[in-house]
N, CA, C and O of each residue as an XYZ file, in Angstrom:
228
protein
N       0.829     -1.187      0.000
C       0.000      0.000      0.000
C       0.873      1.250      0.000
O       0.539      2.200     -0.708
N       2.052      1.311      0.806
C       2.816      2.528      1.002
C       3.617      2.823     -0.357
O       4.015      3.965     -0.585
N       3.874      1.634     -1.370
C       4.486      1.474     -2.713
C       3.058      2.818     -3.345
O       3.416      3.991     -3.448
N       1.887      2.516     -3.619
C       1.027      3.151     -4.163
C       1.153      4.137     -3.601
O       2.153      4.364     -4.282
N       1.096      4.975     -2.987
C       1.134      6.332     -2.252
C       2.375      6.988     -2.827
O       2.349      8.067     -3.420
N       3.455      6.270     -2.614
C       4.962      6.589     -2.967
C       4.436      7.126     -4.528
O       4.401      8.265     -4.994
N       4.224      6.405     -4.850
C       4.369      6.514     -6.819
C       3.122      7.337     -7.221
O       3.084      7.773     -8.371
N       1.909      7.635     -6.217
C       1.015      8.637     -6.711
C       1.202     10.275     -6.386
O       0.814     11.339     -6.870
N       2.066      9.805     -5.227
C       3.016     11.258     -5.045
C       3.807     11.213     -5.466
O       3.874     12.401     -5.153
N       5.067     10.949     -6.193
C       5.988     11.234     -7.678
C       4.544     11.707     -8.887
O       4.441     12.850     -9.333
N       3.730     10.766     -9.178
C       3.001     11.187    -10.112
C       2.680     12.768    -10.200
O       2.863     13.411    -11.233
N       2.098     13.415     -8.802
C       1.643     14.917     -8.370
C       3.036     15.584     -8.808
O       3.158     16.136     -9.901
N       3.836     15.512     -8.086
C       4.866     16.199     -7.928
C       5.587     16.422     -9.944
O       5.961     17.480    -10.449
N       5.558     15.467    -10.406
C       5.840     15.950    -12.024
C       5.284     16.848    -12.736
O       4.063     16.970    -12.639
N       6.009     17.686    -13.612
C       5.343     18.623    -14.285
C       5.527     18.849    -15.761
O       5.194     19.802    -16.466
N       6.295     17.453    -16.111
C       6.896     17.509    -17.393
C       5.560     17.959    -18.427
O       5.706     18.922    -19.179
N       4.873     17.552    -18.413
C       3.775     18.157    -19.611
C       3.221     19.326    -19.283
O       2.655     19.828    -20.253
N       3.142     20.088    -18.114
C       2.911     21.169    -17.878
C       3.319     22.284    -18.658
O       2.529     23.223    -18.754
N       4.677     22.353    -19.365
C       5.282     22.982    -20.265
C       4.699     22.622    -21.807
O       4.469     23.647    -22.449
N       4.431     21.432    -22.489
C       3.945     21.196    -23.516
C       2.389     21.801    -23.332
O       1.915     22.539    -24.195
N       1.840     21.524    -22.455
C       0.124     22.303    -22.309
C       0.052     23.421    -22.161
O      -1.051     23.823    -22.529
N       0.745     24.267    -21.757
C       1.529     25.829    -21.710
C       1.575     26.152    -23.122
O       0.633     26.795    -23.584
N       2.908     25.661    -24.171
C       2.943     25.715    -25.133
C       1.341     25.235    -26.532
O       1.093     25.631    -27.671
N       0.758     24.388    -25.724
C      -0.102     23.743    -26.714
C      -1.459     25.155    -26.885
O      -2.241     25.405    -27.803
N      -1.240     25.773    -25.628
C      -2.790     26.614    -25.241
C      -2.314     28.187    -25.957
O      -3.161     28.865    -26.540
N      -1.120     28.568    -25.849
C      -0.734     29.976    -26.420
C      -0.371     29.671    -27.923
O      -0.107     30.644    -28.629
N      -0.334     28.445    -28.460
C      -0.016     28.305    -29.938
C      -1.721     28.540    -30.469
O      -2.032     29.083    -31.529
N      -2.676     27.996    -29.465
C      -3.995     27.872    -30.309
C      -4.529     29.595    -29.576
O      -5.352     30.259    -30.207
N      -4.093     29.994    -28.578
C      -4.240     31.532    -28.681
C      -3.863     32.512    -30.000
O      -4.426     33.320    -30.739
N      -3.031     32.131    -29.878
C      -2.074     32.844    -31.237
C      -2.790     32.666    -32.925
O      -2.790     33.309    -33.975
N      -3.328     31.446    -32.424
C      -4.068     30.962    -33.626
C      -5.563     31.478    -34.023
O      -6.041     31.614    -35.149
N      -6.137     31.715    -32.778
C      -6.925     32.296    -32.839
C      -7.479     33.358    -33.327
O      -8.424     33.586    -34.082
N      -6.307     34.288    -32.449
C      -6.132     35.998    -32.996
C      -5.879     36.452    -33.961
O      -6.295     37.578    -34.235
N      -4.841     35.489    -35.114
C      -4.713     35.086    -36.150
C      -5.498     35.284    -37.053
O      -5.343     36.115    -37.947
N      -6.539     34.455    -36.902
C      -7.721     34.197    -38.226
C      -8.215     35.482    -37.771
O      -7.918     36.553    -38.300
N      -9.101     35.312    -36.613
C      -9.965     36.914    -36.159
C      -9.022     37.954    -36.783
O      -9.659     38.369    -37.751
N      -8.065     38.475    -36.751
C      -6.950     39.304    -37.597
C      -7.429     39.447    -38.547
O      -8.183     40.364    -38.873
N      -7.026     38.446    -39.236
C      -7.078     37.920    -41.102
C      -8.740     38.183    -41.854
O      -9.110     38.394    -43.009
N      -9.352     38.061    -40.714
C     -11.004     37.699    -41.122
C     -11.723     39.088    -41.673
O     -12.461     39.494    -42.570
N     -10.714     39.692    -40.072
C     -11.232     41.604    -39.884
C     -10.480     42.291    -41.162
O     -10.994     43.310    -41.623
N      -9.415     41.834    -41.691
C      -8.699     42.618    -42.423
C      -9.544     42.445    -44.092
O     -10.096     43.173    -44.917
N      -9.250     41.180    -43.925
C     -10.116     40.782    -44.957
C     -11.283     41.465    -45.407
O     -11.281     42.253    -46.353
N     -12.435     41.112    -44.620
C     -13.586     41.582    -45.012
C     -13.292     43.043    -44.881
O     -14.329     43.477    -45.383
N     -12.624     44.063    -44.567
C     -12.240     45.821    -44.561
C     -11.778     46.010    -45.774
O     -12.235     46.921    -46.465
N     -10.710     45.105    -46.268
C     -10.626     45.492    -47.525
C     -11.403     45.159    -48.615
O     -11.596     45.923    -49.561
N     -11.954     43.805    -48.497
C     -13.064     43.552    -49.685
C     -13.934     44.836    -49.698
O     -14.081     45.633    -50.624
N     -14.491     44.852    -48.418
C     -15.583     46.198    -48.073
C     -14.659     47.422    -49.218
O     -15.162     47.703    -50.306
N     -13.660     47.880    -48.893
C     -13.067     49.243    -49.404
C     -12.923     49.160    -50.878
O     -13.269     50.018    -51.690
N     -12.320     47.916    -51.136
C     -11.714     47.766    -52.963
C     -13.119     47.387    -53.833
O     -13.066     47.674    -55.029
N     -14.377     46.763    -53.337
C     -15.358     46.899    -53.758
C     -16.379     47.931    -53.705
O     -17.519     47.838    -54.161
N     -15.769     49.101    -52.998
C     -16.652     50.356    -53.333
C     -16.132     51.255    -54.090
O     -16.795     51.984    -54.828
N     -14.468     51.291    -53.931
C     -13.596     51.253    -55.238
C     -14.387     51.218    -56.229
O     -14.996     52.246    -56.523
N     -14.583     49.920    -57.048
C     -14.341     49.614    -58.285
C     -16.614     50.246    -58.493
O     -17.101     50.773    -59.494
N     -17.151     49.990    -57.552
C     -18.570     50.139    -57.875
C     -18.215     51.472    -58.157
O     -18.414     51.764    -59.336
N     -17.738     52.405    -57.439
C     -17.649     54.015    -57.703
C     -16.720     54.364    -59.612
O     -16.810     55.283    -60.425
N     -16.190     53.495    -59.581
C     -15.343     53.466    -61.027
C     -15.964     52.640    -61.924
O     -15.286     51.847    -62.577
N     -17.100     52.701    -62.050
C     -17.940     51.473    -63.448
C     -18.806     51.999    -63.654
O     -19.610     51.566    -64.481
């Protein structure tokens, strides 16, 4: 029984993936802000270069 205790406290005490889940959560942040970025820019310029060209035809 004291073997199980031993090895479920090593288990707590590790933090090796703590750093990969760190890394895994600010890559899909980043990713996020990203598209939302891309999406906003996007549709501003379609919006602008298509009133462009309606004002020029």
């Amino acid at each position: 029984m004291h073997h199980i205790f031993t090895r479920a406290g090593r288990f707590m005490r590790r933090d090796d993936g703590q750093d990969l889940l760190e890394y895994g959560l600010l890559a899909a942040l980043i990713a996020i802000t990203a598209v939302a970025a891309v999406g906003s820019v996007g549709t501003t310029m379609n919006r602008v270069l298509w009133q462009l060209i309606a004002q020029n035809v």
